[in-house]
C-alpha positions in Angstrom: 76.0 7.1 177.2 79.5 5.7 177.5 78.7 2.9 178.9 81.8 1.6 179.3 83.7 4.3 181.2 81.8 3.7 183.7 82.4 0.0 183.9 85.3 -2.2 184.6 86.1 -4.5 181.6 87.4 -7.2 183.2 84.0 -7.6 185.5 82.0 -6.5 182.3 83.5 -9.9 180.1 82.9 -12.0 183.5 79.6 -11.5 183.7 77.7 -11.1 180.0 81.2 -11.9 178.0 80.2 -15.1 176.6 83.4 -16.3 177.2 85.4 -13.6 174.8 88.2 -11.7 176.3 86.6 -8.4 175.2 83.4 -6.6 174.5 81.0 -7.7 171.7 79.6 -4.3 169.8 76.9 -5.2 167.2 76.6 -1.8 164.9 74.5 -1.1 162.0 76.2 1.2 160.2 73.8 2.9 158.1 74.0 5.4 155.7 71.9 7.6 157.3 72.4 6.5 161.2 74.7 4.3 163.1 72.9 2.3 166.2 75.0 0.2 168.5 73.8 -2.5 170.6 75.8 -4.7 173.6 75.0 -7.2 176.5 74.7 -5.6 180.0 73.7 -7.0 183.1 71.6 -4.7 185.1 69.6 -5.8 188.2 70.9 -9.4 187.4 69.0 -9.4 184.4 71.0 -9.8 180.9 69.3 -6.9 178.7 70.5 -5.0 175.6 71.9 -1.4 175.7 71.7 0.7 172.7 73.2 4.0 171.5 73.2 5.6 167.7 75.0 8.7 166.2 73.7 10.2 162.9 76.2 9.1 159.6 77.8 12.1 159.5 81.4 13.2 158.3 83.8 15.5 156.2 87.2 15.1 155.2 89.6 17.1 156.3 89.1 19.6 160.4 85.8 21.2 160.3 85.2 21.6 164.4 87.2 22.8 167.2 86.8 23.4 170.8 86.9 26.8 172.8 90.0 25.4 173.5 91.2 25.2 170.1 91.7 21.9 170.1 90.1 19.6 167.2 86.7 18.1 167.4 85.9 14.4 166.6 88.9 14.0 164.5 89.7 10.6 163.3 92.5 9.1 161.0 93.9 6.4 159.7 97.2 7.2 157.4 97.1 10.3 155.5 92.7 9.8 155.6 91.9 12.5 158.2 87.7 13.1 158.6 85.7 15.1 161.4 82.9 12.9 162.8 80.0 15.3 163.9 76.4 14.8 164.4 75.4 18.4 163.6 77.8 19.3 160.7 77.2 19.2 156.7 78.1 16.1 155.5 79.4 13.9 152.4 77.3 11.7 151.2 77.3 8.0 152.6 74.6 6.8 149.5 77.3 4.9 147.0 78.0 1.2 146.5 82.1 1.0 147.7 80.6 3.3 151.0 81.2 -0.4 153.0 85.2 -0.1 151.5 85.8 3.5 152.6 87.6 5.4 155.7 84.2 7.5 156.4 82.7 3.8 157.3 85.3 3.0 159.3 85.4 6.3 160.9 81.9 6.3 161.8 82.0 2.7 163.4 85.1 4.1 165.5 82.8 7.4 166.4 80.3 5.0 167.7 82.7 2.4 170.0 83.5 6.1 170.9 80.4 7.0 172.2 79.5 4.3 174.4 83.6 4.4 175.5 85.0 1.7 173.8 88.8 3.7 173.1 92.2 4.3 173.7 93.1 1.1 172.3 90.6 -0.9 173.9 90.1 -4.7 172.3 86.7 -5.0 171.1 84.7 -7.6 168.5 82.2 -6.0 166.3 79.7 -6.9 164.0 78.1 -4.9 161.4 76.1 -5.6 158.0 75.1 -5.1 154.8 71.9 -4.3 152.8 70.5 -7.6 152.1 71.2 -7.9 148.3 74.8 -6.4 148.5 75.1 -9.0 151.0 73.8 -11.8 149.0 73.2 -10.2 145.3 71.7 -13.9 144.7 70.0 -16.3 146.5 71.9 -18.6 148.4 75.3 -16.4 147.2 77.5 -14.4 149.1 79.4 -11.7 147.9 82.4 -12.9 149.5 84.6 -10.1 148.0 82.8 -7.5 149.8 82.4 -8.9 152.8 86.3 -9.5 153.0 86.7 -5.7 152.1 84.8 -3.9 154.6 86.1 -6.4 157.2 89.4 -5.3 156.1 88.2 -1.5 156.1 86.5 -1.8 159.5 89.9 -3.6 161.1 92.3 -1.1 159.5 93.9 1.1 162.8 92.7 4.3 163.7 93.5 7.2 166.0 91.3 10.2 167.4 91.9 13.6 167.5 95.6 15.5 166.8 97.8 13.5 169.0 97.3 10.1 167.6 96.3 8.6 170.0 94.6 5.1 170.1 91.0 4.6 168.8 89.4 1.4 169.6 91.2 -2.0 168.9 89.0 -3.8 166.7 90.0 -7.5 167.3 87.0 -9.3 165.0 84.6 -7.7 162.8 81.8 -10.0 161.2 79.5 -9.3 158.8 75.2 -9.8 158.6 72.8 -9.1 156.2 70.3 -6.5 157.2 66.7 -6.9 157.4 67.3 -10.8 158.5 69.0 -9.6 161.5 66.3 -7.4 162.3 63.4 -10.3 161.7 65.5 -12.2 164.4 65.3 -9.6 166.8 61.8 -9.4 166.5 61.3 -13.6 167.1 64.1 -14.0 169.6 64.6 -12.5 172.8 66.9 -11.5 174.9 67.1 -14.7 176.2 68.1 -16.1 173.3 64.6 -18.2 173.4 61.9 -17.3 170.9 59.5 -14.8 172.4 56.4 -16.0 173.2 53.4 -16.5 170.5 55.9 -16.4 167.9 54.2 -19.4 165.0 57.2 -20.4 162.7 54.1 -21.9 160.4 53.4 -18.7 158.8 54.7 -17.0 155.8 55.8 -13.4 156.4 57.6 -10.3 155.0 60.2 -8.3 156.3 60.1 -4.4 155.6 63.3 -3.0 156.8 63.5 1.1 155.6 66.8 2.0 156.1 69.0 5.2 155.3 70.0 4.5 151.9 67.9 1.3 151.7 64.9 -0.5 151.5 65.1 -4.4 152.0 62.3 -6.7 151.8 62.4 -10.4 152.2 59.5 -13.2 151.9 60.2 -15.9 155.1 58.4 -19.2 154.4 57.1 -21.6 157.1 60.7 -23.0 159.0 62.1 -19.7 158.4 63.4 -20.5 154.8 64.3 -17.7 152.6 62.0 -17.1 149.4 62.7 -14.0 147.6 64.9 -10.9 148.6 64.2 -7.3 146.9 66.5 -3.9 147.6 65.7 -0.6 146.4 67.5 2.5 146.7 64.5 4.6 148.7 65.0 5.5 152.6 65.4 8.4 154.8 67.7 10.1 153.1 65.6 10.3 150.2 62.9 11.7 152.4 65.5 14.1 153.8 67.1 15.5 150.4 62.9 16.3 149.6 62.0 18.0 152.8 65.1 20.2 152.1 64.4 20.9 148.4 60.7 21.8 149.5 61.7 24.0 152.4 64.2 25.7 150.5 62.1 26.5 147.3 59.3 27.6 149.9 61.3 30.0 151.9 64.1 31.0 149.2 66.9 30.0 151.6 69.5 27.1 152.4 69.1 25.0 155.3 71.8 24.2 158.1 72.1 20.1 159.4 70.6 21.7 162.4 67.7 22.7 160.9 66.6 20.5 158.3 67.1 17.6 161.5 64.8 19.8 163.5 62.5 19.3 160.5 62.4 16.1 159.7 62.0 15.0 163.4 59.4 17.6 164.3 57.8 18.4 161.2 58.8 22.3 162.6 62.2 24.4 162.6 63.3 27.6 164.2 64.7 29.2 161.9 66.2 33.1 163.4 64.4 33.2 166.2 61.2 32.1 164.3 59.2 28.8 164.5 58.2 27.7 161.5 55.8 25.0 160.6 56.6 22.4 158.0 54.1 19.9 158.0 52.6 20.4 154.9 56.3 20.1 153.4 56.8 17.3 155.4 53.6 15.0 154.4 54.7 15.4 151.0 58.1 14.6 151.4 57.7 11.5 153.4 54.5 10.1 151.1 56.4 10.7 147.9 59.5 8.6 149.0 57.1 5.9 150.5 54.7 5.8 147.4 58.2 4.1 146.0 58.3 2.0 148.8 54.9 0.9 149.2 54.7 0.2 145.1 57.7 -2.3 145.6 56.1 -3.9 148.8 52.9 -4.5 147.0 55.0 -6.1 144.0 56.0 -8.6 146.2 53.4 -9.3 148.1 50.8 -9.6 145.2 53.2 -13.0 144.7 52.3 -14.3 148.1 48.7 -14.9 148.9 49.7 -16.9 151.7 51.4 -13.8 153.4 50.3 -13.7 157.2 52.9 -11.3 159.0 54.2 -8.1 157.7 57.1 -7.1 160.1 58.8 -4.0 159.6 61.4 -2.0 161.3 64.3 0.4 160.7 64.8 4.2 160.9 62.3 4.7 158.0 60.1 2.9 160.3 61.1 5.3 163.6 60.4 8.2 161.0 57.4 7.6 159.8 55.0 5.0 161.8 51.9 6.2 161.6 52.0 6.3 157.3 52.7 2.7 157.3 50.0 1.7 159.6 48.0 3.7 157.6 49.2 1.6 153.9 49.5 -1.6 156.4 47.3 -2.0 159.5 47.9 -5.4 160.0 51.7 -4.1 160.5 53.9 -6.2 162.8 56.1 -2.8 164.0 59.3 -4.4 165.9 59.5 -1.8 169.1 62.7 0.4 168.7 62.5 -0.1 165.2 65.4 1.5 164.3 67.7 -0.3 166.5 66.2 -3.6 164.7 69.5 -4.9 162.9 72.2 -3.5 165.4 70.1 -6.1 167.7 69.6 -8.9 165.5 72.8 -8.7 165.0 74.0 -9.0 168.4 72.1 -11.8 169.0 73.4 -13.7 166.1 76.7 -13.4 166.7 76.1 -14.5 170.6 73.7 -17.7 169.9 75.3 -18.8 166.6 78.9 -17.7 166.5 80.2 -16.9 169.5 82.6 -20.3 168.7 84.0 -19.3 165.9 84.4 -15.4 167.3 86.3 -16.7 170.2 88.5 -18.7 168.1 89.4 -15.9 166.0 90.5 -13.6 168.4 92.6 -15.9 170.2 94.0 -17.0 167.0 95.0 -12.6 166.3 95.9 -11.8 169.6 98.2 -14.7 169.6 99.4 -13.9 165.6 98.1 -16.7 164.1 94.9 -15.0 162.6 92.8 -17.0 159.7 89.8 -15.8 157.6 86.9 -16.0 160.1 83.7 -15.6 157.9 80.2 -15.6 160.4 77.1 -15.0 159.2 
């Protein structure tokens, strides 16, 4: 949905701006999906809008139109990548992914998508797995932080004519998983939702792309122990592909390993094909990691009362948690969790210092800025 298209900027910042002079994009950019999530006023009531595109792209043209022209082209310098839902892919799943163009690219492919281009201004937040972003309690890895935000700012232009991508005017950083907790106890009203006890101890389960984060929340919302391992959906998607293709002695498209993983079915020439069997395995084998690191963790907490989980491993795969978990706290839209978290962060807690910093570029005087 491009949103913003549709919409005239200088009415949208009026009304749901929070005072910046441009739009505020939060974006989780995954390694398996990228969700966005902005402000909109609809009805006179402030909501949340969200879009995603997969985390997919190639270096080099791999797409063109009828017309011959390029498809979802994107560069920066001599870095030139196609951005494209349905085509083979690199792989995202590597430690400097935060520092590289494909990142950047793919947060450009999003503003894209809901129509934030041709060199309009725009603040963004994204994030970070929780123990890249703090590899220790209470320390931040500074470093990184500073280098995507300098990836993520670095100029970039769509398709073969150069012409303007988004302006990206502020980027912050969050740490996963606690953005999605927050999205889950505050609304959109930036009140906390109803029933909510801050007295409890709970866990946070955030299955990501790459990623699993968990977290132990003490009573007053103090942070007790944080855990990442590298199990998600990709790992469930690279085993439903190895399974399907050792059962049917072929290779599988993008297309149709998608069609698989979402469905649990593919047609494949013409033919249906059902994969559930495949896809039980896959997904239980890739949670069995999952669950075995939860239970670590929450062995050490007796006093554990909440289990909230969310993310795209969460969309994926539900009904299996429930199954391990069914007291399960399951945030709705699960995998739009952080992008919203996010968002709200950065407009309850930071909006100051965001303001500050784009006035401070715009007028070439730009600092550090560090929020989160």
């Amino acid at each position: 949905m491009s949103y913003f298209k549709e919409v005239n900027i200088g009415e949208y910042n009026a009304q749901v701006g929070f005072g910046l002079p441009c739009p505020l994009i939060a974006i989780d950019d995954g390694f398996d999906q990228t969700n966005t999530a902005h402000w909109a006023m609809e009805n006179g009531v402030l909501t949340i809008l969200e879009d995603k595109i997969k985390s997919r792209g190639k270096r080099g043209r791999h797409a063109i139109s009828m017309s011959m022209e390029g498809v979802g082209l994107y560069s920066s310098g001599d870095d030139v990548y196609t951005i494209r839902d349905t085509m083979d892919h690199e792989d995202t799943r590597s430690d400097d992914f935060p520092k590289k163009p494909l990142n950047r690219f793919l947060v450009h492919a999003a503003l894209s998508k809901i129509g934030i281009t041709g060199g309009q201004d725009v603040a963004v937040v994204t994030g970070l797995p929780l123990t890249t972003y703090m590899p220790v309690l209470g320390e931040v890895n500074q470093r990184l932080i500073d280098a995507k935000r300098e990836n993520i700012m670095t100029p970039v232009t769509v398709g073969v004519g150069n012409t303007p991508s988004a302006n990206i005017v502020f980027h912050g950083v969050f740490p996963e998983a606690i953005a999605g907790l927050a999205d889950y106890l505050i609304g959109n009203d930036g009140k906390f939702r109803e029933g909510m006890s801050f007295d409890v101890v709970r866990m946070v389960l955030d299955i990501g792309g790459r990623t699993t984060d968990m977290a132990i929340i003490l009573p007053g919302n103090d942070i007790a122990k944080i855990h990442t391992i590298n199990f998600g959906v990709s790992n469930m998607r690279d085993t439903l592909r190895r399974m399907i293709e050792s059962k049917l002695d072929m290779a599988l498209d993008s297309i149709s390993l998608d069609e698989a993983l979402m469905t649990k079915q593919a047609t494949l020439f013409g033919k249906l094909e059902d994969f559930t069997k495949e896809w039980n395995t896959a997904i239980s084998s890739v949670l069995k990691e999952i669950f075995n690191a939860a239970g670590d963790i929450r062995k050490l907490y007796p006093s554990l009362r909440e289990m909230v989980c969310f993310g795209g491993g969460a969309a994926l795969c539900e009904s299996m948690i429930r199954e391990q978990y069914p007291e399960v706290k399951m945030v709705e839209n699960p995998d739009g969790a952080n992008a919203r978290g996010y968002l709200k962060f950065a407009s309850l807690d930071n909006i100051d210092p965001i303001r500050d910093a784009i006035l401070k570029r715009t007028s070439g005087t730009q600092e550090p800025v560090t929020v989160g």
